[in-house]
C-alpha positions, 0 to 999 in steps of 0.5 A: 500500500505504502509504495503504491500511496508514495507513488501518486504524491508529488515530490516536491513542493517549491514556494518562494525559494524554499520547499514546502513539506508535503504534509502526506509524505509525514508518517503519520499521515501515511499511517492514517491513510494505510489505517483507512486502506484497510477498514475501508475495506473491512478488514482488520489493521496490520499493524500500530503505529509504533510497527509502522513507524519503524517499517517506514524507516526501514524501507524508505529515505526520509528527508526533512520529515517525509518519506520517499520512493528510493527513485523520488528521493534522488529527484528530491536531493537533486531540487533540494539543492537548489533552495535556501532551505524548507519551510517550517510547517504551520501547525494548527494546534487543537488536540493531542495529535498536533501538539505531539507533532508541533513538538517533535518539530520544535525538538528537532531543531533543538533539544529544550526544555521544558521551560522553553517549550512550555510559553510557545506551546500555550502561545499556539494552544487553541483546544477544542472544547470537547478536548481532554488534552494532557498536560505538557509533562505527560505529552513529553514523557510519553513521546520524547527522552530527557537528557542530563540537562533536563532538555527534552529532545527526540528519541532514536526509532527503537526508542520511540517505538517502545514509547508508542507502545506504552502509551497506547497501553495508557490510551486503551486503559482511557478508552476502557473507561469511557466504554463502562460509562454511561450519558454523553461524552463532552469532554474526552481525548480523542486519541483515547477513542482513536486507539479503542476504535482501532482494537475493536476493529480489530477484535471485530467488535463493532457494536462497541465502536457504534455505542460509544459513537452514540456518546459522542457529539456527532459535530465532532464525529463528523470533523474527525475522518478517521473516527467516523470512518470506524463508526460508519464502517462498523454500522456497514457491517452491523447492518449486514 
């Protein structure tokens, strides 16, 4: 599916002297459209993310942030040459999954502490109200390592998979609860639901996904393409 997806995106992307990141070409993009390849067609998901960060790696050249085709990435050397440099990506920060990528980009440029990162974070911050958000310690220590100096900086790929690991086990143990409850959902992290939603597909158990769904505003549902596209998919096969 990857190289096939890679394929049909463009290489690259020039704006006023600088190339653009291409936003699809970031992984975990590509895991979110490899997610929805599969539950679209009603089977189960290979794989998490932790897995499928570490196969991207293993398989293909990452520039910048974005993964290639080995033929496209000496198209993008060859063009990356010829710009002053790649524009930062602006990121809308609302829920947990932009804040973890804002500060994987912000630590990229430099280890920092938490002191520094936390008055440009609430800067950016504009969370959705129905947002459960962790706080900035708890987004850190689940993503990213700390050195010596208390500086907080991106982990090396076995790192981070054993990192993504954990803290799936910490969203399921959240979505657990939100399962047992009962009454509408207002508040909620929906990385907690994005998790669930993932192991019950993968259990076949589509009745749970339906009635948590029914919890849930269905503006937020709508505004979310993979969470709707669990609870749409799981009534396609309820109905069956």
């Amino acid at each position: 599916f990857v190289r096939t997806h890679l394929k049909q995106l463009p290489v690259f992307v020039e704006k006023d002297g600088k190339a653009e990141v291409i936003v699809a070409r970031q992984n975990y993009l590509l895991y979110d459209r490899m997610v929805a390849f599969h539950v679209q067609r009603g089977v189960a998901v290979p794989m998490g993310a932790a897995d499928f960060y570490a196969g991207l790696r293993q398989r293909f050249p990452e520039r910048d942030g974005m993964y290639f085709l080995p033929d496209q990435v000496l198209e993008y050397d060859k063009r990356r040459l010829m710009v002053r440099e790649v524009a930062q990506l602006s990121l809308f920060l609302h829920d947990e999954k932009s804040a973890i990528q804002w500060l994987r980009n912000e630590l990229e440029q430099k280890p920092q502490t938490y002191q520094e990162l936390h008055p440009k974070f609430l800067r950016e911050l504009h969370k959705a109200r129905h947002e459960k958000l962790p706080e900035l310690t708890e987004l850190l220590e689940q993503n990213f390592l700390k050195d010596d100096q208390g500086r907080w900086y991106v982990p090396d790929p076995g790192r981070q998979a054993d990192l993504e690991k954990v803290r799936q086990k910490a969203l399921l143990k959240e979505f657990e609860e939100y399962k047992e409850g009962r009454g509408r959902l207002r508040v909620f992290r929906t990385e907690a639901l994005r998790a669930g939603f993932k192991a019950c597909w993968d259990a076949k158990d589509y009745n749970t996904i339906v009635e948590v769904a029914k919890r849930i505003p269905d503006s937020v549902i709508e505004e979310d393409i993979t969470l709707m596209m669990y609870r749409d998919n799981a009534q396609t096969l309820l109905e069956r």
